[in-house]
C-alpha positions in Angstrom: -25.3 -63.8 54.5 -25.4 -66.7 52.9 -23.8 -65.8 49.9 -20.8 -63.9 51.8 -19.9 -67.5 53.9 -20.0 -69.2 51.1 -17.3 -66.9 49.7 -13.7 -67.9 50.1 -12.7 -64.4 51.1 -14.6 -63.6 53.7 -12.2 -65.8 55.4 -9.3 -64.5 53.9 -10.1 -60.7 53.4 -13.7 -60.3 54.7 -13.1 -56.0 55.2 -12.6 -56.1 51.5 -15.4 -58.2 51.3 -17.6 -56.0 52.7 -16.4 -53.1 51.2 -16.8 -55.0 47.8 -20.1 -55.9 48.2 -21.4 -52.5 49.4 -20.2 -50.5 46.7 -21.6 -53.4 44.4 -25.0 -53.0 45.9 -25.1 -49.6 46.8 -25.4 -49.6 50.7 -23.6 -48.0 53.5 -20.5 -49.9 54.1 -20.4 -49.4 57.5 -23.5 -50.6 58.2 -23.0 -54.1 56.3 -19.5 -54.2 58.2 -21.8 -54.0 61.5 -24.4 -56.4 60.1 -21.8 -58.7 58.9 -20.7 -58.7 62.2 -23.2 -59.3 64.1 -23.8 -62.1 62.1 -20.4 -63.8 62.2 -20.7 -63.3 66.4 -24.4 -65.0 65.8 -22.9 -68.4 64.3 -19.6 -68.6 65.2 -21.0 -71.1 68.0 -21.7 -73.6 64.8 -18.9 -72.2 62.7 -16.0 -71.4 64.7 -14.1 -70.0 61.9 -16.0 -67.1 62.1 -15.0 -65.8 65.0 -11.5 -65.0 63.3 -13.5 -62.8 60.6 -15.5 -61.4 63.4 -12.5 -60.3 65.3 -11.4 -58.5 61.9 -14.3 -57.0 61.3 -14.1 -54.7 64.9 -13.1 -51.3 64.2 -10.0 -50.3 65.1 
């Protein structure tokens, strides 16, 4: 996670992102969207910012 907030676009584009780094890494892009996330929901209480990306990340 740590590397993804430090990443410019996962303010800016964080369902490419994701996408991005799952096919990079091999992993279910679904899953990381989810875990991603969650994680955004976790510590956008410290890092308001990230409820924007959180709100992106929802399926539609």
């Amino acid at each position: 996670m740590q590397h993804l907030r430090n990443c410019d676009r996962l303010l800016t584009d964080p369902g490419g992102l994701v996408q991005r780094m799952a096919d990079l890494l091999d992993l279910d892009s679904d899953r990381l969207r989810q875990w991603v996330f969650a994680r955004c929901v976790r510590e956008a209480i410290d890092h308001p910012e990230l409820r924007d990306v959180a709100l992106r990340l929802t399926p539609r």
